[in-house]
C-alpha positions as CSV (number, residue, x, y, z in Angstrom):
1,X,-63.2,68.6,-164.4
2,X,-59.7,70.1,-163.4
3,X,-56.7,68.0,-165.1
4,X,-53.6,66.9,-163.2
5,X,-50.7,67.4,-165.2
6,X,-47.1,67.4,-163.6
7,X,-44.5,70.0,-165.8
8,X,-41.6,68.1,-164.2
9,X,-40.6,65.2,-162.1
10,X,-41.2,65.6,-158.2
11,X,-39.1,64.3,-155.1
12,X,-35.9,62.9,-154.2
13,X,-33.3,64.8,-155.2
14,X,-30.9,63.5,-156.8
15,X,-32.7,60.5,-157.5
16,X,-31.5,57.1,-157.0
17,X,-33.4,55.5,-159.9
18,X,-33.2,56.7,-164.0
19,X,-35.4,59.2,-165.4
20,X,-35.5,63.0,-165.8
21,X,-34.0,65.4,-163.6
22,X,-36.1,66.0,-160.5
23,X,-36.9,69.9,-160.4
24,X,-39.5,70.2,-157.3
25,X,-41.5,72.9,-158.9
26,X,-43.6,74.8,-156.5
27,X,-47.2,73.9,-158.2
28,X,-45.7,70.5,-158.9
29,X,-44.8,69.9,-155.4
30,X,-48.7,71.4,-153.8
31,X,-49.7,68.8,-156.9
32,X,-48.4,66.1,-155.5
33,X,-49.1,66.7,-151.7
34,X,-53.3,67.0,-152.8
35,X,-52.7,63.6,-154.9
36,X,-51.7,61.8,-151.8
37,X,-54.2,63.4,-149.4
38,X,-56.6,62.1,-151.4
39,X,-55.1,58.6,-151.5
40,X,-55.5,59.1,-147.4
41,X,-51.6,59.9,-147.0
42,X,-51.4,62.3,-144.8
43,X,-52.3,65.1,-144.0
44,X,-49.6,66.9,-145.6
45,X,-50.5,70.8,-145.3
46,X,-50.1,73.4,-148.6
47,X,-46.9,74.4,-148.6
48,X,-45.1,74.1,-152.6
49,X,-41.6,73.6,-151.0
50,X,-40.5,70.0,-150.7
51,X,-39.8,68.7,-147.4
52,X,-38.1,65.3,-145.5
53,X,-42.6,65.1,-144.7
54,X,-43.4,65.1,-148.4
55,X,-40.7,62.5,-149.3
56,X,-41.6,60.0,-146.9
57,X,-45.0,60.3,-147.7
58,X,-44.2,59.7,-151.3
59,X,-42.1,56.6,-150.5
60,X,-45.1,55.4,-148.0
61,X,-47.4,55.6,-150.8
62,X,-44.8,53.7,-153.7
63,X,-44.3,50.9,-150.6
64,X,-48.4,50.7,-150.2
65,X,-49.2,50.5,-154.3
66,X,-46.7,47.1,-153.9
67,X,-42.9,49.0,-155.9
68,X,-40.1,46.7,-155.0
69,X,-37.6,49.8,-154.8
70,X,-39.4,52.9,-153.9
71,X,-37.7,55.4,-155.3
72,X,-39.3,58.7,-153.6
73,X,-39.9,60.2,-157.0
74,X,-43.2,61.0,-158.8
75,X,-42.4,61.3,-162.5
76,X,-45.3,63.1,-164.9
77,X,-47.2,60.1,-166.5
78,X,-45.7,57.4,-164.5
79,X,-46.3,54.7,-162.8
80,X,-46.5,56.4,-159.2
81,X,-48.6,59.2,-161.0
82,X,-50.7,57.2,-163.0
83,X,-51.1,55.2,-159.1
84,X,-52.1,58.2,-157.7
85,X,-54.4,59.8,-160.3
86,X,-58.2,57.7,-159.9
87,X,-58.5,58.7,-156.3
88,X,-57.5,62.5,-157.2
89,X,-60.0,62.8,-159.8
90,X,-62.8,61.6,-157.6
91,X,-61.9,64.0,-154.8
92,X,-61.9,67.0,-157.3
93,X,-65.0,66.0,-159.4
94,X,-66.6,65.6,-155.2
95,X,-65.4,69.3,-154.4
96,X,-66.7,70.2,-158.2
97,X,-70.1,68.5,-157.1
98,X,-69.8,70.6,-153.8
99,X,-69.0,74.1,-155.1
100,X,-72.2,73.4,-157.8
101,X,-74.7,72.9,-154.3
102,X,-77.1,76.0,-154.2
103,X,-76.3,78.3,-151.2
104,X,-78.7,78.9,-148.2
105,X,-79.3,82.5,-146.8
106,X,-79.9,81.7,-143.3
107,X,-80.9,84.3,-140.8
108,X,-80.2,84.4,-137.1
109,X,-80.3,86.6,-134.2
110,X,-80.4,89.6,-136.9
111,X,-77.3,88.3,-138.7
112,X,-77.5,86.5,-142.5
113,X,-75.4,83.8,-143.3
114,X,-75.0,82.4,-146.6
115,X,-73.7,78.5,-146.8
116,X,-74.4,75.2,-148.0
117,X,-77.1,72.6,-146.8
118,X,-74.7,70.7,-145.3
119,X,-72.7,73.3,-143.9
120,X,-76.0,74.6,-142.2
121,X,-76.4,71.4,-140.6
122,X,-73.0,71.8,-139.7
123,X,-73.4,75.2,-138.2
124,X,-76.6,74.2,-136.5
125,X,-75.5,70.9,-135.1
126,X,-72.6,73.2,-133.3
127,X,-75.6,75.7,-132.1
128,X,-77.3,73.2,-130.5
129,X,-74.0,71.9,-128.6
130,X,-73.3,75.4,-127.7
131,X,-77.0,76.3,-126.5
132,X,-78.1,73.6,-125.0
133,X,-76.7,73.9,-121.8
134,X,-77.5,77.2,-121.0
135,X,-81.2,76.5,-121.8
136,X,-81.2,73.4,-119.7
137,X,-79.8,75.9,-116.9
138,X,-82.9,78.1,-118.1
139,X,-85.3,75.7,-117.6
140,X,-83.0,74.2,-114.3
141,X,-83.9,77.9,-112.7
142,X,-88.0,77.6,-113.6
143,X,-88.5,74.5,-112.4
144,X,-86.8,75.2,-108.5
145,X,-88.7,78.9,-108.6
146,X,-91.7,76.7,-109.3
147,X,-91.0,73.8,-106.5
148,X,-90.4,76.9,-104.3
149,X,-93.9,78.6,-105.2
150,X,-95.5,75.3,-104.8
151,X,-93.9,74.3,-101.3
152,X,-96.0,77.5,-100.3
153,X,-98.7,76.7,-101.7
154,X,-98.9,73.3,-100.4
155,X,-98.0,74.6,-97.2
156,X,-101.3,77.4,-97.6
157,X,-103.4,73.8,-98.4
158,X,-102.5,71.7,-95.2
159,X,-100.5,69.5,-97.2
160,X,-97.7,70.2,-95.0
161,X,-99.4,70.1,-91.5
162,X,-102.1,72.3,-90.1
163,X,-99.4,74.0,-87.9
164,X,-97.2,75.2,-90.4
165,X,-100.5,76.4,-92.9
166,X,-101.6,78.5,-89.4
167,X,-97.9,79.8,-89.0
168,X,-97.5,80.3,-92.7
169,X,-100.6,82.5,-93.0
170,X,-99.6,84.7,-89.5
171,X,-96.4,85.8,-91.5
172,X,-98.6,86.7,-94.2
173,X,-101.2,88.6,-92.9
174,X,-98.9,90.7,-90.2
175,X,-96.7,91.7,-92.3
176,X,-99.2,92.0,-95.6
177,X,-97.1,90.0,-98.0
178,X,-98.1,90.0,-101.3
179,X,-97.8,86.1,-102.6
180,X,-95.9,85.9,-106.1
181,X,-98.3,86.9,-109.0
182,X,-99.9,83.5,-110.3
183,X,-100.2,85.2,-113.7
184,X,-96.0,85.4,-113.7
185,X,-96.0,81.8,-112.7
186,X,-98.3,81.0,-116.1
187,X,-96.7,82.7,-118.0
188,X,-92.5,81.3,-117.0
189,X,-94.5,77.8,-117.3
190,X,-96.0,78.2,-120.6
191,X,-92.9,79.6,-122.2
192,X,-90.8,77.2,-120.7
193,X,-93.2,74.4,-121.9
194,X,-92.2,76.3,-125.7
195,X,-88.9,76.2,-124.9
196,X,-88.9,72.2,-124.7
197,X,-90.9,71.9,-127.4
198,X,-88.5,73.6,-129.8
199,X,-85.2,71.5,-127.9
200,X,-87.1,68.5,-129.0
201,X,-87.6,69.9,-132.9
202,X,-83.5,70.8,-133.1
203,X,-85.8,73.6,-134.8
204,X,-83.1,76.7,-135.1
205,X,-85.4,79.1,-136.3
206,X,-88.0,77.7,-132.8
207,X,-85.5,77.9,-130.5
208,X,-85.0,81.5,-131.6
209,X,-88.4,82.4,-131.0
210,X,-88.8,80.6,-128.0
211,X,-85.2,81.3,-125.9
212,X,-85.8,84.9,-125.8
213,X,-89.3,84.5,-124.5
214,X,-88.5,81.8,-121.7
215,X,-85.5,83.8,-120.3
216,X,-87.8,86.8,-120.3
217,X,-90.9,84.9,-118.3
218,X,-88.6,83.0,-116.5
219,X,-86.9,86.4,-115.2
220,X,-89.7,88.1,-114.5
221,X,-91.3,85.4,-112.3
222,X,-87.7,84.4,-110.5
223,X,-87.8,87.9,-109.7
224,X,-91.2,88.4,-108.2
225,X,-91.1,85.2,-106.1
226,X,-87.1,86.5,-104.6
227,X,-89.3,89.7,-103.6
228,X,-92.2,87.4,-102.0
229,X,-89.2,85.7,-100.1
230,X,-87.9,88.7,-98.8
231,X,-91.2,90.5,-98.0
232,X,-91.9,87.2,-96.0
233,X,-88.5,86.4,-93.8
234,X,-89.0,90.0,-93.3
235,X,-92.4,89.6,-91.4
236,X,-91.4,86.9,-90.0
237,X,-89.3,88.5,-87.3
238,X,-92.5,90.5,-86.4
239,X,-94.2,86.7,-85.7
240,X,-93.3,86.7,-81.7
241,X,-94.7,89.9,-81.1
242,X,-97.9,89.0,-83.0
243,X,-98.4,86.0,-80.4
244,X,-97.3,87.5,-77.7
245,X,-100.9,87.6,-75.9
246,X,-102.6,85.3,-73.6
247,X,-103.6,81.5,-74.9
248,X,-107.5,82.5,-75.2
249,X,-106.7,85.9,-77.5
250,X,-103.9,83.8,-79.1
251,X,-106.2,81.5,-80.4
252,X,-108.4,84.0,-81.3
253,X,-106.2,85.9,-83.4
254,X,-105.0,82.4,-85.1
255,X,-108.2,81.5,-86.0
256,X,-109.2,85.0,-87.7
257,X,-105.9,85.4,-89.5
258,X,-105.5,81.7,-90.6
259,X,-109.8,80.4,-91.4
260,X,-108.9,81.8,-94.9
261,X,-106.4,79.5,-96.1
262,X,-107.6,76.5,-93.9
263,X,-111.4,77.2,-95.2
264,X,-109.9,77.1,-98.7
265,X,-107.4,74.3,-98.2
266,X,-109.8,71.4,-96.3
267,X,-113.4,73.1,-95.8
268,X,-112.7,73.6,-92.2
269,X,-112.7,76.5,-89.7
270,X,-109.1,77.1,-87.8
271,X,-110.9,75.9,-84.7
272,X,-111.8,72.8,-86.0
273,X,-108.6,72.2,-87.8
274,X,-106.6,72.8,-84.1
275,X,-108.6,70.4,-82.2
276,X,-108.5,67.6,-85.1
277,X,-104.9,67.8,-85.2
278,X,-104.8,67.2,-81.4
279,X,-102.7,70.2,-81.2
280,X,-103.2,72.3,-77.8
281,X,-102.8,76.6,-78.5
282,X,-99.7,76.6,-76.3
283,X,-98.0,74.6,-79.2
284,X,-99.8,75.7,-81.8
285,X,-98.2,79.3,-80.5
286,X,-94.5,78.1,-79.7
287,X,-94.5,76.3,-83.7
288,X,-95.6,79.3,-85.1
289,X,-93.1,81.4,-83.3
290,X,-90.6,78.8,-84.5
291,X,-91.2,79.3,-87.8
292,X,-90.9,82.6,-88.0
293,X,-88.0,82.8,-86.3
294,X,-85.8,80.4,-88.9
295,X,-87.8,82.6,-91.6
296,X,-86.3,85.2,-90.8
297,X,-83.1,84.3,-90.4
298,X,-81.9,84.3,-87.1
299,X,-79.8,81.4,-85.6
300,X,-82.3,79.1,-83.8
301,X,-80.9,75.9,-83.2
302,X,-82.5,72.7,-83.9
303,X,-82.4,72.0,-79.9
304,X,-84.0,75.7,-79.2
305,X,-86.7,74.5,-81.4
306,X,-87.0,71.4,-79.7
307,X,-87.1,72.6,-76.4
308,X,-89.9,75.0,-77.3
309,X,-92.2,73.1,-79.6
310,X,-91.9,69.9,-77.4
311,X,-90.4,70.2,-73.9
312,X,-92.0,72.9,-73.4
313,X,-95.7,71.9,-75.1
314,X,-96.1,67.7,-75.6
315,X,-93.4,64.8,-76.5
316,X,-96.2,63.5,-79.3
317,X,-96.1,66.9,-81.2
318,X,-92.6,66.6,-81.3
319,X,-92.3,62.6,-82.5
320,X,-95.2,63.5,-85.0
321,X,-93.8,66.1,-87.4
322,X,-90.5,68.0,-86.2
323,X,-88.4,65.5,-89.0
324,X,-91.3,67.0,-91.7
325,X,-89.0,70.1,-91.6
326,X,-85.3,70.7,-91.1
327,X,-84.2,74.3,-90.4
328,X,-82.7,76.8,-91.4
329,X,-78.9,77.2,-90.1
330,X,-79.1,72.9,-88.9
331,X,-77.4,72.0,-92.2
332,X,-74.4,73.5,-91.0
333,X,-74.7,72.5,-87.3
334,X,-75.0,69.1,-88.5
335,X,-72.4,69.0,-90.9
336,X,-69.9,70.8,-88.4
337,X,-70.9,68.4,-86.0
338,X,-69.9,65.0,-88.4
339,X,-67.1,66.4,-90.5
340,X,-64.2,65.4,-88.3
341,X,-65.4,62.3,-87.6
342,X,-65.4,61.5,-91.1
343,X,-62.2,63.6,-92.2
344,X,-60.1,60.6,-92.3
345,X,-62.3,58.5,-94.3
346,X,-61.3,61.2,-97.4
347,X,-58.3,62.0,-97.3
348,X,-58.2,64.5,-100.7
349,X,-60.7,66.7,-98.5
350,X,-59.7,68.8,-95.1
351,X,-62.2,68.7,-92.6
352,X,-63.4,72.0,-93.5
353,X,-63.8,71.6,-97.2
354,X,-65.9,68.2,-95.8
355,X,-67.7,70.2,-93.6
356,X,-68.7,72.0,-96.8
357,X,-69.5,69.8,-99.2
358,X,-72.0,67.9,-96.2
359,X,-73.7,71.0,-95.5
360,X,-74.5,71.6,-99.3
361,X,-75.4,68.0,-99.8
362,X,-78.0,68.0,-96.5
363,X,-79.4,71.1,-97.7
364,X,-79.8,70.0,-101.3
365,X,-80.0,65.7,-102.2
366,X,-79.4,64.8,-98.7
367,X,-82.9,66.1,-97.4
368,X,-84.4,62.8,-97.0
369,X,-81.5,61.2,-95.1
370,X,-81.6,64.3,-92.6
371,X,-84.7,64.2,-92.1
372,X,-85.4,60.7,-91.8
373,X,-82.0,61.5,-89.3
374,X,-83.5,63.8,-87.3
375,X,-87.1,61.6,-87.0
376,X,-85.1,59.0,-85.4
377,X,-83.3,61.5,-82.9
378,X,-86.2,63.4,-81.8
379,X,-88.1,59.7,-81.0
380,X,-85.0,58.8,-79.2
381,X,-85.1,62.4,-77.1
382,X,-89.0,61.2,-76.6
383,X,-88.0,57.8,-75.6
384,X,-85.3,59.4,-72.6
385,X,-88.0,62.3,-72.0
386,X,-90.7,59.6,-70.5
387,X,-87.7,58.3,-68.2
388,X,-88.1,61.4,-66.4
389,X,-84.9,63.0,-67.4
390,X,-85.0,65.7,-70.2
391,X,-81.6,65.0,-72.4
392,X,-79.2,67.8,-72.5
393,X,-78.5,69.5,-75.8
394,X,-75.2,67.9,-75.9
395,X,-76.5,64.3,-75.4
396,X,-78.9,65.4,-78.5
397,X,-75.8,66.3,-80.5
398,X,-74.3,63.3,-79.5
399,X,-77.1,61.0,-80.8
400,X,-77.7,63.3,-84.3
401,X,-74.5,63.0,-84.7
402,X,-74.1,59.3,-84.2
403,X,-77.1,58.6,-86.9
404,X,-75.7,61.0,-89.3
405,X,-72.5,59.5,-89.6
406,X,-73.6,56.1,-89.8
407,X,-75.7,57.0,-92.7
408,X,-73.4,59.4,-94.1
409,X,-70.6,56.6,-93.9
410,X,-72.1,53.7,-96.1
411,X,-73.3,55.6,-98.7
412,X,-72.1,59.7,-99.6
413,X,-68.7,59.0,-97.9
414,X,-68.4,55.7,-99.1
415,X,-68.9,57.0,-102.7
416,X,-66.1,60.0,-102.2
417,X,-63.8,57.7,-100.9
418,X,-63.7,55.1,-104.1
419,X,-64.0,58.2,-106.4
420,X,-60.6,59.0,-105.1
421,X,-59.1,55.9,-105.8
422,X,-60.5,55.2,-109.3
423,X,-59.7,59.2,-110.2
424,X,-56.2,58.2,-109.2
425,X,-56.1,55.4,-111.9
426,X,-58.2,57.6,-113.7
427,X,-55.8,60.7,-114.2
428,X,-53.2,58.8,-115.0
429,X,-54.5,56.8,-118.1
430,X,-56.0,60.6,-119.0
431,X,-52.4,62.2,-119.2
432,X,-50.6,59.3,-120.5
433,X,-53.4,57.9,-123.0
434,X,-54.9,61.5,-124.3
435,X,-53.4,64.9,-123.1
436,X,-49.6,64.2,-123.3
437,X,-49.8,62.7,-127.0
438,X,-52.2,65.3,-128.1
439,X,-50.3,68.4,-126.5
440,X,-47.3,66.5,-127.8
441,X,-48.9,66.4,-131.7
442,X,-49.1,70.1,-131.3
443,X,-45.9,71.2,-129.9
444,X,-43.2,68.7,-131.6
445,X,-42.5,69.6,-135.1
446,X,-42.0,65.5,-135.5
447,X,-43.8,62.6,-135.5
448,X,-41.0,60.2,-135.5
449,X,-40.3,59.8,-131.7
450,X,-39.1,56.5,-130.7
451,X,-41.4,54.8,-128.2
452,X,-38.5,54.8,-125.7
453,X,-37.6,58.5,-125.8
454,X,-41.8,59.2,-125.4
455,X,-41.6,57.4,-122.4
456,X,-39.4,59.4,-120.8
457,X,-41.0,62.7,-121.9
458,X,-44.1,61.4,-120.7
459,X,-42.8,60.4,-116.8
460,X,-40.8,63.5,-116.8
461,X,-43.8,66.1,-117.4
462,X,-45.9,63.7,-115.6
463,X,-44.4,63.9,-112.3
464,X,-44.5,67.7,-113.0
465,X,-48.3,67.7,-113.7
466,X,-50.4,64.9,-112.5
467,X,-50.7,66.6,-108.7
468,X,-52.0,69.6,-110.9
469,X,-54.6,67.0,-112.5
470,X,-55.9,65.3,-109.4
471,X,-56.3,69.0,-107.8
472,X,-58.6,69.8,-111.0
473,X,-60.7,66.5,-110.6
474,X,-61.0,66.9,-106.6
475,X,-61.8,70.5,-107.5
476,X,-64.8,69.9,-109.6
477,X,-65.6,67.4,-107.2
478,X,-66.1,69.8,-104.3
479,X,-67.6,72.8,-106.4
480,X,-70.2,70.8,-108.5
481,X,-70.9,67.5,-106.9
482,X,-74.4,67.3,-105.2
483,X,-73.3,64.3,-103.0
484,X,-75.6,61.9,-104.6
485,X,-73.1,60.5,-107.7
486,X,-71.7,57.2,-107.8
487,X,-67.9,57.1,-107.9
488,X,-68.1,56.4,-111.5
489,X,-70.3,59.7,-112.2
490,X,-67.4,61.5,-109.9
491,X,-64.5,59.9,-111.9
492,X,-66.4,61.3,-115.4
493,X,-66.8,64.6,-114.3
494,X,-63.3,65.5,-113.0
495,X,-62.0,63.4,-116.2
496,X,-63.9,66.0,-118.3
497,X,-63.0,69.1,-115.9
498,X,-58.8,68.6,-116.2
499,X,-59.9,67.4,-120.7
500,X,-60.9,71.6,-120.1
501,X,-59.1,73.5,-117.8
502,X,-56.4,76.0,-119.5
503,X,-54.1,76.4,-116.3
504,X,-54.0,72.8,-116.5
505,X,-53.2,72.6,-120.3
506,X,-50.4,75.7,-119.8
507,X,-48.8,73.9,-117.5
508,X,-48.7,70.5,-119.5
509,X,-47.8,72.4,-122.7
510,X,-45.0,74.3,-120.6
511,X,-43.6,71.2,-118.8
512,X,-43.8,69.2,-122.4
513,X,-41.6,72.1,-124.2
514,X,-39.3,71.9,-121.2
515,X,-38.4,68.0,-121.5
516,X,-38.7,68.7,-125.4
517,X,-35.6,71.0,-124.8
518,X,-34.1,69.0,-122.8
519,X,-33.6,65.6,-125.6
520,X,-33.2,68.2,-128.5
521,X,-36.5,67.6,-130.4
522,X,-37.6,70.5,-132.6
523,X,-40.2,72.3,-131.1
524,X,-43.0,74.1,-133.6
């Protein structure tokens, strides 16, 4: 085991007490500063020149071990050194222990690393932090391609109406689209299933073997069903002129393009499916038309669609199973529609970034409540219908908007609007409790700031900063938020967003120097 030997006398110079001259030798001084690390004074750094740090570290230490009158000095063989010496010998004969462990030769990802067991679990404990999010994203993107295969499958099965299975299969067959290759789907659900499996392990060398694979699968399928997708919206605007012949050859040409999927899906022939749903041709036409038409894109409105699947076929196919489906280009209506009704119930977003975030929200987590929304509307445009006088499409606005922004209100708006208040409270406990101190650790080249003097710094660069902060939190808030967090989920994630963000940290590190300046305190 090394020895710890002192050549000279270390500390305050000159020294207040008796004894040898103090020299402050440069191995003596490094000597001393490990001796009380290990005694848990410090940390004290390496440098071998003695500093005001060192001294008062030294006195700290004599004042701990119980001396009357600390004298700052650390003389070879004394009673400070002898104080100091059982706790240095068992952090050297540790690090002796360490550098004896047998080294690892790890590979990974074609590169070999030599280390200790421990710092392997180390390194891999940091690999898994690092990689874990991106393969949750990974498996994130499998399993929406997969709920997006499977909506058109279900769809193909008459789990989603026998309407939309006879309208799904038109697009199909007039434009020959080529559904996504099952074998791709196997294959992203297989490797993704691996890549799970070797998450769950905290297995480096699985995860190795089995990330590679799953973004490869989960690739190759992602890009054969965005191919299906595009083949499809782009028969779909070829739909109209596919119906555009007489009821009888309508449902002629129905029934030999859709007995397929419907034979395969519930053992019956198109024919028999039609006139068990109740459905007459004339709206079994105008709903596949519909379809197609928000397939491929174009702006339909939801009231276009009403007008054509219902006014102009029956009020009971419309009550049945229009809510079943929202479409395409109504998010935005609808949230266009609310937004500045609700603008001044948060007041951190402008009507347009609300507008926003509610279209994002109905066309993500918010699909039941639009749905359910729209159920209720189109019963209530029934319920005027049998009075004999067909609502306008402004009185249908009127009452979708009216139910939206009741259920809006108590609970996504209602969540935004606390989230503000507790981020408030929030940001400012994160400045003043963690990123002020810690910027301030690293920029001062002091720790002794009186309490008074901090609280200055800290409401000077706060009123500089904390509109940056809140920005940040709302930020996130807007970018990332799916509409369905509490106000407490909210608050955590634009606490962790301004913890991050760089321009946020310059400008508290900038600010900081500033009022640093300004009192005179040394800056590193």
């Amino acid at each position: 085991m090394s020895s710890a030997k002192l050549t000279a006398p270390v500390g305050q110079s000159p020294r207040s007490s008796s004894g040898d001259e103090v020299k402050n030798k440069p191995d003596d001084v490094l000597l001393v500063r490990r001796m009380l690390e290990a005694n848990k004074i410090g940390p004290l750094g390496a440098s071998k020149k003695m500093d005001t740090g060192l001294l008062k570290a030294i006195g700290t230490f004599q004042k701990k071990s119980g001396f009357k009158n600390p004298d700052k000095v650390v003389d070879p063989g004394g009673r400070t050194f002898k104080a100091l010496l059982p706790a240095y010998k068992k952090m050297k004969a540790e690090e002796e222990k360490a550098a004896k462990q047998p080294m690892m030769e790890v590979t990974f990802r074609g590169k070999k690393i030599r280390c200790t067991p421990k710092e392997y679990e180390k390194v891999k404990l940091d690999v898994l932090k690092r990689l874990t999010p991106y393969m949750k994203s990974v498996l994130r993107n499998h399993e929406t391609a997969l709920e997006t295969y499977q909506h058109y499958l279900d769809v193909a099965q008459l789990k989603d109406g026998v309407l939309n299975a006879v309208a799904q299969v038109i697009i199909i067959e007039a434009g020959s689209v080529k559904m996504p290759d099952n074998k791709l789907c196997g294959r992203s659900i297989r490797a993704s299933g691996k890549l799970e499996r070797a998450i769950m392990t905290k297995d480096l060398k699985l995860i190795d073997e089995a990330l590679p694979e799953a973004e490869k699968a989960i690739g190759a399928f992602n890009a054969d069903l965005l191919r299906f997708l595009k083949e499809f919206t782009g028969s779909a605007r070829t739909t109209a002129t596919v119906l555009s012949v007489s009821s009888a050859a309508c449902f002629a040409v129905v029934g030999a393009l859709a007995a397929p999927v419907l034979v395969t899906g519930a053992g019956m022939t198109a024919g028999g499916a039609a006139i068990t749903s109740g459905a007459g041709v004339g709206l079994l036409q105008s709903a596949s038309q519909e379809l197609g038409k928000h397939a491929s894109g174009q702006k339909v409105t939801v009231w276009g669609s009403i007008q054509a699947m219902v006014i102009d076929g029956t009020v009971g196919g419309l009550t049945g199973g229009i809510g079943s489906k929202v479409p395409l280009g109504f998010c935005d209506d609808a949230a266009k529609w609310v937004a500045p009704k609700l603008a001044s119930k948060v007041a951190f977003l402008s009507t347009k970034q609300l507008e926003k975030f509610i279209a994002n929200y109905i066309a993500g987590s918010g699909q039941e409540v639009i749905k359910t929304v729209l159920g209720e509307a189109v019963k209530e445009v029934g319920r005027i219908m049998k009075t004999g006088k067909p609502p306008t499409e402004k009185e249908f606005q009127a009452i979708v908007t009216s139910l939206l922004y009741s259920a809006l209100l108590g609970g996504m708006v209602k969540n935004l609007g606390s989230f503000q208040k507790k981020w408030a409270y929030k940001n400012k406990d994160l400045l003043q409790g963690t990123i002020l101190p810690d910027r301030l650790a690293k920029l001062a080249k002091t720790n002794n700031i009186p309490n008074t003097l901090k609280a200055k710094l800290w409401a000077e660069v706060m009123n500089k900063v904390s509109d940056e902060s809140l920005k940040v939190g709302y930020g996130v808030i807007l970018s990332r938020a799916t509409g369905k967090e509490s106000e407490a989920q909210m608050t955590d994630m634009a606490a962790k967003a301004a913890a991050k963000d760089k321009a946020l940290m310059k400008l508290v590190d900038n600010e900081l120097a500033k009022a640093l300046k300004k009192h005179k305190i040394p800056v590193k």
